[in-house]
GUKOLLUM-445516 format. One line per field, with one value per residue (C-alpha): x, y, z; residue number from 0. Coordinates in nm, 4 decimals. Layout:
# residues N
c1 <- X,... .
c2 <- Y,... .
c3 <- Z,... .
resi <- NUM,... .
This chain:
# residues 396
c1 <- -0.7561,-1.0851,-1.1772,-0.8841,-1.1040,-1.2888,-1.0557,-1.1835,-1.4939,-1.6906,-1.4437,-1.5699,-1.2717,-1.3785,-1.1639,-0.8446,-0.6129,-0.4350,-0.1143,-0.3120,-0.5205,-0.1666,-0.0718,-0.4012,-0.3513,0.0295,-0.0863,-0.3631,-0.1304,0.1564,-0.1486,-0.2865,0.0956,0.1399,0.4151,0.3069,0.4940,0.7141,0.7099,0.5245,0.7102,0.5643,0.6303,0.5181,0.7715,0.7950,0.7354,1.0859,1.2455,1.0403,1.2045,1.5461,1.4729,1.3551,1.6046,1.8810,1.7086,1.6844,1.2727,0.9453,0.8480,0.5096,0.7321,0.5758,0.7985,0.4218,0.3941,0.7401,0.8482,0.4585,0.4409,0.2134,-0.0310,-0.1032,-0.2813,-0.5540,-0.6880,-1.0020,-1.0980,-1.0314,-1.0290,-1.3334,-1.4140,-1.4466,-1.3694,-1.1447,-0.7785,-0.7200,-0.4432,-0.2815,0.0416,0.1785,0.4888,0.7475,0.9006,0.6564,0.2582,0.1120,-0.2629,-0.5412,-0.6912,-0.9994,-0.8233,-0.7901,-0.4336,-0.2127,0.0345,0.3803,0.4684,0.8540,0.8871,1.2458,1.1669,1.0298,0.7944,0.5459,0.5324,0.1950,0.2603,-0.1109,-0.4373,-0.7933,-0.8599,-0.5983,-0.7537,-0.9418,-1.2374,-1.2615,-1.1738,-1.4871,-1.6936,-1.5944,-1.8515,-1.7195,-1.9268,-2.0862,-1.8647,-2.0169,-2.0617,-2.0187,-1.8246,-1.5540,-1.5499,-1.7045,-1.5933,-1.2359,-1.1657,-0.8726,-0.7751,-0.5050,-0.3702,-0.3905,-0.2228,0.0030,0.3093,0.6580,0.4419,0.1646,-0.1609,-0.4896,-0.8197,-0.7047,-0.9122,-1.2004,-1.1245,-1.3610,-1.2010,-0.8871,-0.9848,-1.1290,-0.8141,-0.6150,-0.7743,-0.7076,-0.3234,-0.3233,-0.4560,-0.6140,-0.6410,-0.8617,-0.7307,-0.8228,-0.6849,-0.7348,-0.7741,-0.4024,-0.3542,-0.6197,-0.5320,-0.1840,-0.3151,-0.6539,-0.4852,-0.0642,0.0940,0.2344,-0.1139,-0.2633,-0.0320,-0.0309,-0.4072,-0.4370,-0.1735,-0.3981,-0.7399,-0.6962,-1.0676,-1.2418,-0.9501,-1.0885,-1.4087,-1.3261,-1.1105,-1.4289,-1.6790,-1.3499,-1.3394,-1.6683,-1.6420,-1.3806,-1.5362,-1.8340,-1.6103,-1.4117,-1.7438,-1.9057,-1.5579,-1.6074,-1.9437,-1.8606,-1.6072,-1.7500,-1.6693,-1.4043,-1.1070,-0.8545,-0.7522,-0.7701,-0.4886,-0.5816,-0.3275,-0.2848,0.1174,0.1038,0.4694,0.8352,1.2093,1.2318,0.8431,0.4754,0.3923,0.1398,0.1744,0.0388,-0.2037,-0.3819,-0.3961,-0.5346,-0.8040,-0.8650,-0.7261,-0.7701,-1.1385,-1.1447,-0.8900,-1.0482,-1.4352,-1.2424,-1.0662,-1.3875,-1.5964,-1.2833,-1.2973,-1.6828,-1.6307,-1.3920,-1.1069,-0.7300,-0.5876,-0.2513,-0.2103,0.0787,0.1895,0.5367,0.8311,0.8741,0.5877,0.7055,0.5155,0.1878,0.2222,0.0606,-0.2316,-0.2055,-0.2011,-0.5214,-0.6993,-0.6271,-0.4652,-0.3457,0.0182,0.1936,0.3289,0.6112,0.8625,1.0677,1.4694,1.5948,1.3421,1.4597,1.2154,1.3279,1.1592,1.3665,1.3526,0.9870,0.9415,1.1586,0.9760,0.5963,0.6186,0.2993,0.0747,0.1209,0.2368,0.4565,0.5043,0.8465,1.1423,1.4216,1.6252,1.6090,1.9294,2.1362,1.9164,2.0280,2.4328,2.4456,2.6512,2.5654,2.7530,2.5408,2.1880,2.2599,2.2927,2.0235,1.7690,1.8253,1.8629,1.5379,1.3762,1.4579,1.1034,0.9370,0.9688,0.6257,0.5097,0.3373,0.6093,0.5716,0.8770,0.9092,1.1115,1.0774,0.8560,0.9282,1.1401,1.2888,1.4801,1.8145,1.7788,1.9265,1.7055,1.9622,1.9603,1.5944,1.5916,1.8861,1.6965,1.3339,1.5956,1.7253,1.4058,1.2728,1.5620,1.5942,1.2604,1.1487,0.9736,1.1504,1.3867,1.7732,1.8576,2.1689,2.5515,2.4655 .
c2 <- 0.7677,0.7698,0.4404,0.2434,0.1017,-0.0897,-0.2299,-0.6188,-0.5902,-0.6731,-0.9343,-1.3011,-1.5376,-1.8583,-1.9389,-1.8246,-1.9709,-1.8357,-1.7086,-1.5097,-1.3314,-1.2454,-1.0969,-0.9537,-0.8037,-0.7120,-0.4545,-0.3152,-0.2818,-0.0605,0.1581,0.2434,0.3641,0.0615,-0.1764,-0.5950,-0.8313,-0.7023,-0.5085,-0.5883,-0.6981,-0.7374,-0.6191,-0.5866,-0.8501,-0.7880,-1.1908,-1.1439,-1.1494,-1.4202,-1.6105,-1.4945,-1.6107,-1.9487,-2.0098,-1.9074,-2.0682,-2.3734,-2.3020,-2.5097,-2.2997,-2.2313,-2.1060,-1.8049,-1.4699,-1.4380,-1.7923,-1.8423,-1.6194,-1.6040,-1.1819,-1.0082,-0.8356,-0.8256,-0.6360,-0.6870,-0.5024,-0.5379,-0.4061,-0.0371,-0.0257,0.2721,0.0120,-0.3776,-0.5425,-0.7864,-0.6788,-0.5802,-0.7512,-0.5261,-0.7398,-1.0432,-1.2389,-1.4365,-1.1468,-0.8900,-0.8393,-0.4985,-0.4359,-0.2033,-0.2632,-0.0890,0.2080,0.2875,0.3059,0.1172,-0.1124,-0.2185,-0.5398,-0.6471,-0.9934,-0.9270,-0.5759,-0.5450,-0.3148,-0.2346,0.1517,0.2995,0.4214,0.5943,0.6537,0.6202,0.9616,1.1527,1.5184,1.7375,1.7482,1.3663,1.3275,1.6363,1.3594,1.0931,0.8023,0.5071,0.1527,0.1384,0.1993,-0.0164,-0.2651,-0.6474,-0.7681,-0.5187,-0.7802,-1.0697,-1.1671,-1.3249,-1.1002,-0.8662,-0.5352,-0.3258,-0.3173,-0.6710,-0.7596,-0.5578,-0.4674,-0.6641,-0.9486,-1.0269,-1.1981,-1.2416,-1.3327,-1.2285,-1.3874,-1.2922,-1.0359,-1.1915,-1.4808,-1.3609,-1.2482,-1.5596,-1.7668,-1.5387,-1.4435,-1.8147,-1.6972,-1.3246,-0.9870,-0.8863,-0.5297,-0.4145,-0.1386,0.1269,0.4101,0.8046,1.0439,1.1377,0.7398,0.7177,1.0021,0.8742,0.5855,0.7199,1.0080,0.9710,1.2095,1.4715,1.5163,1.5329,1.7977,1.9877,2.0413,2.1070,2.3756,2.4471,2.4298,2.4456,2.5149,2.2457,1.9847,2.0720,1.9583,1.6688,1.5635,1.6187,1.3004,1.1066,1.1369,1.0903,0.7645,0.6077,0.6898,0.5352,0.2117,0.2101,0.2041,-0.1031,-0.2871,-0.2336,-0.3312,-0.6317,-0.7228,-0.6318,-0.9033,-1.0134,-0.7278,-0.5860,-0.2723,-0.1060,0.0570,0.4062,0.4518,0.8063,0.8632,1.2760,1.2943,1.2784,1.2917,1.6616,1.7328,1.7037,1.6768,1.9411,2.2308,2.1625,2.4505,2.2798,1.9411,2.0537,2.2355,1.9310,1.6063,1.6892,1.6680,1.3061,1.1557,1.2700,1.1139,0.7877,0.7884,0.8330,0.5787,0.3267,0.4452,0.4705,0.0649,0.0236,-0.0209,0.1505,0.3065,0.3035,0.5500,0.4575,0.7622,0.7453,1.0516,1.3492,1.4056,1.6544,1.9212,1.7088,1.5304,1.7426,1.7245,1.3517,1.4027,1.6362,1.3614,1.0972,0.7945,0.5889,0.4761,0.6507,0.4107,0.3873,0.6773,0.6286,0.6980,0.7802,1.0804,1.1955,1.0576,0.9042,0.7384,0.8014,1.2005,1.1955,1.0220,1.3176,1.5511,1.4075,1.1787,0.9577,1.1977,0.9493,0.5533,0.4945,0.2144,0.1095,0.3564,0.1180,0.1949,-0.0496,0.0626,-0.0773,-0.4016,-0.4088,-0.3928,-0.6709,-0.5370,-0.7229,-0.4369,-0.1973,-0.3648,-0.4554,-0.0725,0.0239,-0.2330,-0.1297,0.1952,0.2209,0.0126,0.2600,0.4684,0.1346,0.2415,0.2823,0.1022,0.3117,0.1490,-0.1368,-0.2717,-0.2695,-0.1706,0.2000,0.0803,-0.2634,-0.5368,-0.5815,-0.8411,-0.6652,-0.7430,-1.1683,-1.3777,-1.4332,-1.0459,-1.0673,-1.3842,-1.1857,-0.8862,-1.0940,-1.2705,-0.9399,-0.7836,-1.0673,-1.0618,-0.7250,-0.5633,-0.7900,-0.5685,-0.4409,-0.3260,-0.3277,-0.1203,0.0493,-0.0795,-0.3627 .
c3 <- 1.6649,1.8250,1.6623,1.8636,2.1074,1.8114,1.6364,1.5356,1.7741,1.4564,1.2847,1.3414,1.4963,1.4460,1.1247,1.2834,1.5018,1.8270,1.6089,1.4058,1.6828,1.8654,1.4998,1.4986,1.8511,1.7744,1.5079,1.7080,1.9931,1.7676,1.6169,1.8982,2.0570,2.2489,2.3500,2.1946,2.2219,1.9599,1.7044,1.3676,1.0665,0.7146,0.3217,-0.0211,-0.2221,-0.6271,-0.8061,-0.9228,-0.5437,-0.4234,-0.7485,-0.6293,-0.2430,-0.3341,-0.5597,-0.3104,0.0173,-0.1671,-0.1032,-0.3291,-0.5927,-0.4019,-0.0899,0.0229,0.2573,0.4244,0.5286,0.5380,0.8111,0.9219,0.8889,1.0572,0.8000,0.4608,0.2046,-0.0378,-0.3468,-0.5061,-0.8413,-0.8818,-1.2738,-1.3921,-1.6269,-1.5500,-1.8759,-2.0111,-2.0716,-2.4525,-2.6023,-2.8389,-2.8759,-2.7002,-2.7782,-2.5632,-2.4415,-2.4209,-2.3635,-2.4340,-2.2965,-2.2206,-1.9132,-1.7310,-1.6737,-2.0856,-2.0140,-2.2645,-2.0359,-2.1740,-2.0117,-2.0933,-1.8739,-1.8683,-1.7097,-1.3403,-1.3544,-1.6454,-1.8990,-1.9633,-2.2984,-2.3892,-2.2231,-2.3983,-2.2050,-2.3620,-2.4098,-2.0677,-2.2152,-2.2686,-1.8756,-1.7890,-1.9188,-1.8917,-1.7661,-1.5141,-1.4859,-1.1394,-0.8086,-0.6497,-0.8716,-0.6837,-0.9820,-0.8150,-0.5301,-0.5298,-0.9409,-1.0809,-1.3979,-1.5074,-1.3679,-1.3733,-1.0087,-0.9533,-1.3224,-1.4335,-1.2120,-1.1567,-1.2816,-1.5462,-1.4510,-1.6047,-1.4806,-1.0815,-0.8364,-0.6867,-0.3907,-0.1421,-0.1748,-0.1441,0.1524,0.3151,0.1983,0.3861,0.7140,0.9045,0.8779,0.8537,0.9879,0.5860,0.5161,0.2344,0.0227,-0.1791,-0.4326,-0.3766,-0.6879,-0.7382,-0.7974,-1.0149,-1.2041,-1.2509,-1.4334,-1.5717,-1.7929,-1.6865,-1.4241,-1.7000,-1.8142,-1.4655,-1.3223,-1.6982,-1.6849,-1.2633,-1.4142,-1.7640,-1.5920,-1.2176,-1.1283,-1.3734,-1.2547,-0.9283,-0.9989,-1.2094,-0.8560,-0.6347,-0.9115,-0.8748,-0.5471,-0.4370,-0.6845,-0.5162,-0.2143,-0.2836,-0.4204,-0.0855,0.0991,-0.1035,-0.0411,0.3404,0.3018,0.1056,0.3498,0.6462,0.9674,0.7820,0.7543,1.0222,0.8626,0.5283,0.3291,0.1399,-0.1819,-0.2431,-0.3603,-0.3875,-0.4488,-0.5886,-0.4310,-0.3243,-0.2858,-0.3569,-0.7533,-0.6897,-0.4004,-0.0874,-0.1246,-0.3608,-0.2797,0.0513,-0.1113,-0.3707,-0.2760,0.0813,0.1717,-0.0651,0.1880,0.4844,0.4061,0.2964,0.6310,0.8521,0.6259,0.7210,1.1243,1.1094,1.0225,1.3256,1.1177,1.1789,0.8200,0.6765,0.4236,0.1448,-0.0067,-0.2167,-0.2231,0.0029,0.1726,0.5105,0.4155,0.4481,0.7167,0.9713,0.7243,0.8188,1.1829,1.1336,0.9334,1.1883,0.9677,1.2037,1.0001,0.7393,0.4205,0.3315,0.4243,0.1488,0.2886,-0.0619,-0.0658,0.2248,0.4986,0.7839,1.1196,1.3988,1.2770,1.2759,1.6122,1.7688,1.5516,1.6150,1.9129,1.8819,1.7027,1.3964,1.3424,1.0985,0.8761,0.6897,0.6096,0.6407,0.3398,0.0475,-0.1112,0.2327,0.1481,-0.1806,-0.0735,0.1130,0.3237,0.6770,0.8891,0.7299,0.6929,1.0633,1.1458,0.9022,1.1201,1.4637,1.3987,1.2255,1.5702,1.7436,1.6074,1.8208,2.1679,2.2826,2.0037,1.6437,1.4404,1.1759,1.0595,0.6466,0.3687,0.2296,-0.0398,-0.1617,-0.1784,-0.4748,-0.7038,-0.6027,-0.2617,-0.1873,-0.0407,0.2296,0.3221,0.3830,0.5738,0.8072,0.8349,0.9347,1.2257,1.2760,1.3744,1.5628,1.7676,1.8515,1.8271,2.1053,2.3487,2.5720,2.3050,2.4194,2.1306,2.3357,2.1939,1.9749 .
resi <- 0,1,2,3,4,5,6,7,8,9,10,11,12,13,14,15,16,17,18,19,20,21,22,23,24,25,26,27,28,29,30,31,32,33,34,35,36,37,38,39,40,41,42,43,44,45,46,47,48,49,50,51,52,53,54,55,56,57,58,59,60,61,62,63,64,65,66,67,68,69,70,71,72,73,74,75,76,77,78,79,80,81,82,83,84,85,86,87,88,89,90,91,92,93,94,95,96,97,98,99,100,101,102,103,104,105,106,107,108,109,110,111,112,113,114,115,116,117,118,119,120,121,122,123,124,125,126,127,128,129,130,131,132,133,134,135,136,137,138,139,140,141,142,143,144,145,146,147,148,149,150,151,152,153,154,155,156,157,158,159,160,161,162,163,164,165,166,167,168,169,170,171,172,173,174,175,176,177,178,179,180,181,182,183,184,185,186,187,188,189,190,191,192,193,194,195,196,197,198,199,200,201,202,203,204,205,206,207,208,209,210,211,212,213,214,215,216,217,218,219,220,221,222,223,224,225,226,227,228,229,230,231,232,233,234,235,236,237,238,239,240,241,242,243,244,245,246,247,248,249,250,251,252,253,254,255,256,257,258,259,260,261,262,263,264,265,266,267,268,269,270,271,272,273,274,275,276,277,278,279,280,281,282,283,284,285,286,287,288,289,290,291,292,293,294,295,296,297,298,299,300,301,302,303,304,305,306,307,308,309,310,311,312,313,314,315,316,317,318,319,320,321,322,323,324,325,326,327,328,329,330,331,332,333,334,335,336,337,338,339,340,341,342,343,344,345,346,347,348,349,350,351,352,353,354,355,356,357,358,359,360,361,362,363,364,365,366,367,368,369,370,371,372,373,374,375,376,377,378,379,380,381,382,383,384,385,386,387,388,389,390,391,392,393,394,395 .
C-alpha cells in the first residue's frame, strides 16, 4: 500500500478523455480506502452472455457491456504460453475444434459447450517438467506480436491469431483504466501439466516440485516484468492470476504454498508497486486461510471472492476492516435466478463492504450465459443508483 501515492504519476493522459480520468481516479480512490464518487463497477463477461444480452436488449451485434454501460476498468492479457507457436490443429469440425497450444496442453473445444477440457499435456511425466525448456520470457513477440495462445483463445470462446497485446492496450486506454495481467505458478501449472498431476507430484516429490516452482516462478516473473516494461506509461493497474484453490479449501496446504508459491507472488507484487501500479490478485475457491498472507504481501484487491465457496464481503470487512480491498463476491447463482427481490438484496447487501471505499463491485467470478441480459442491465442501474457515495444503504 505504500505505492498509493503513485498511482498513474507515470501514465501519459493525452489520449483520454475527462470520463476516463474520473474512472481512472474512481479506482484509485476505492484502492487506496477512499470514498469516489461512487463505487467502481466492472466484470469479466463469457462471449456466450454478451450473445444472450444483445439478443435480448435488442443491441448491434458489435454492442459491447464495457462500452455499453461505460465500466470502470478492464483487463488485459498478453501472451503467457511457455512456448509461442501456432495452435496445432488436431481435429476441427462444425461442432468441435481440438488444439495444442503453447502450453503442450491438448484443448477440447465443443462450440456448443462454454468452457473448453484439456484432455492431455505434452509434459505428461516429472521428469519431463525437471527439464523442461521455455522460449524466452521476455520475448517481445509475447507483447508486441498478433499470434495464438492459450489464454487469449481458448475459453467460453475460440479465437485464433489474438491481437497484438500492445495494441490492445492502446485501443483501449482513450475509454478505460487497462490493467495488464499476468499468471503465477499454480496457474501455470494447472495448464502446463493438469492440476491432478501438479498436486500428485507436490505430494510424490515435494522437494524437487519445490524447485521446479522456484524456475517457474522466477520465469513468469521475469515475463510480468518485460510486460510492465513493454507497457510502461500506458497501464493503470495490473492483475496477478494465481487461483490456489477449490470449494472447502486450498488445493495444496497452506504450509506449503507459503513456503513455495509464496515468495513468487510476493517479488511479482513489488515489481508491479516498484512500477507505481495498484494489484488485484484473482484467486478462485476458498481462500480464508490465506488471506492474511495477502494482507502481509500488500495486494491492494482480492479477485473474486467466490460466494458459492463460501467467501463473502461484508464478513471480511467486519473481519479485516481496510487492511485489504476487495473486488466482486456478489453471488452469480442469485444472478442466474432472476429473481429481482433477490438480486436486489444480493446488490445492496454486498455495497455494504463500500463504506469507506476498498470495494469494486463484480460478480464472484464471471458472468455467465445463465445470467439474462435484462438481470445485468438491472443490476449495472442497481449499483449506480445505490452505490452513489454517500451510500443510503439503510431500509431499501
Amino acid at each position: 500500500m505504500s505505492m498509493f501515492e503513485t498511482f498513474g504519476k507515470d501514465t501519459a493522459v493525452s489520449d483520454r478523455g475527462a470520463n476516463t480520468r474520473r474512472k481512472l481516479e474512481r479506482m484509485n480512490r476505492a484502492l487506496r480506502h477512499e470514498e469516489p464518487d461512487r463505487v467502481p463497477i466492472s466484470d469479466f463477461f463469457w462471449g456466450s452472455f454478451k450473445e444472450r444480452w444483445r439478443r435480448e436488449l435488442g443491441l448491434p451485434a458489435d454492442a459491447d457491456p464495457y462500452y455499453h454501460y461505460d465500466l470502470d476498468w478492464i483487463v488485459t492479457v498478453p501472451n503467457m504460453d511457455p512456448w509461442i507457436r501456432p495452435f496445432e490443429t488436431l481435429k476441427e469440425d462444425a461442432e468441435e475444434v481440438v488444439v495444442k497450444t503453447g502450453f503442450g496442453a491438448m484443448m477440447h473445444k465443443h462450440f456448443a459447450h462454454p468452457m473448453p477440457e484439456m484432455t492431455a499435456w505434452e509434459v505428461d511425466t516429472f521428469d519431463k517438467l525437471e527439464h523442461v525448456e521455455f522460449d524466452a520470457a521476455t520475448d517481445p513477440r509475447r507483447f508486441l506480436a498478433a499470434g495464438d495462445n492459450q489464454i487469449a483463445g481458448v475459453g467460453d470462446g475460440f479465437q485464433r491469431n489474438s491481437p497484438a497485446w500492445i495494441e490492445t492496450v492502446k485501443s483501449l486506454r482513450p475509454d478505460f483504466p487497462v490493467y495488464g495481467s499476468m499468471i503465477e505458478v499454480s496457474e501455470c501449472l494447472t495448464r502446463l501439466i493438469g492440476q491432478v498431476n501438479a498436486l500428485l507430484w507436490m505430494g510424490e516429490y515435494p522437494e524437487r516440485m519445490g524447485a521446479v516452482i522456484d524456475r517457474l516462478g522466477a520465469f513468469y516473473l521475469a515475463m510480468a516484468e518485460a510486460e510492465l516494461a513493454a507497457g510502461r506509461g500506458l497501464l493503470d493497474g495490473f492483475v496477478i492470476w494465481g487461483d490456489v484453490a477449490y470449494k472447502k479449501g486450498t488445493f495444496m496446504s497452506p504450509a506449503y504454498w507459503r513456503r513455495h508459491f509464496k515468495p513468487w507472488v510476493d517479488r511479482m507484487i513489488r515489481a508491479v508497486h516498484a512500477a507505481g501500479l495498484p494489484v488485484i490478485y484473482h484467486g478462485c475457491g476458498n481462500v480464508h486461510a490465506l488471506l492474511p498472507d495477502f494482507i502481509e504481501l500488500g495486494i491492494d484487491a482480492y479477485n473474486p471472492l467466490e460466494a458459492k465457496a463460501g467467501m463473502d464481503v461484508v464478513d471480511l470487512r467486519e473481519r479485516y476492516g481496510h487492511r485489504l480491498g476487495f473486488c466482486g463476491n456478489s453471488d452469480m447463482r442469485v444472478w442466474e435466478s432472476g429473481d429481482r427481490v433477490a438480486i436486489r438484496r444480493e446488490v445492496l447487501r454486498k455495497l455494504g463492504a463500500a463504506h469507506g471505499g476498498g470495494y469494486i463491485f463484480q460478480s464472484d467470478h464471471s458472468v455467465s450465459s445463465a445470467v439474462s441480459g435484462t438481470t445485468y442491465d438491472y443490476i449495472v442501474k442497481l449499483v449506480r443508483e445505490f452505490g452513489t457515495y454517500p451510500l443510503r444503504l439503510v431500509n431499501v
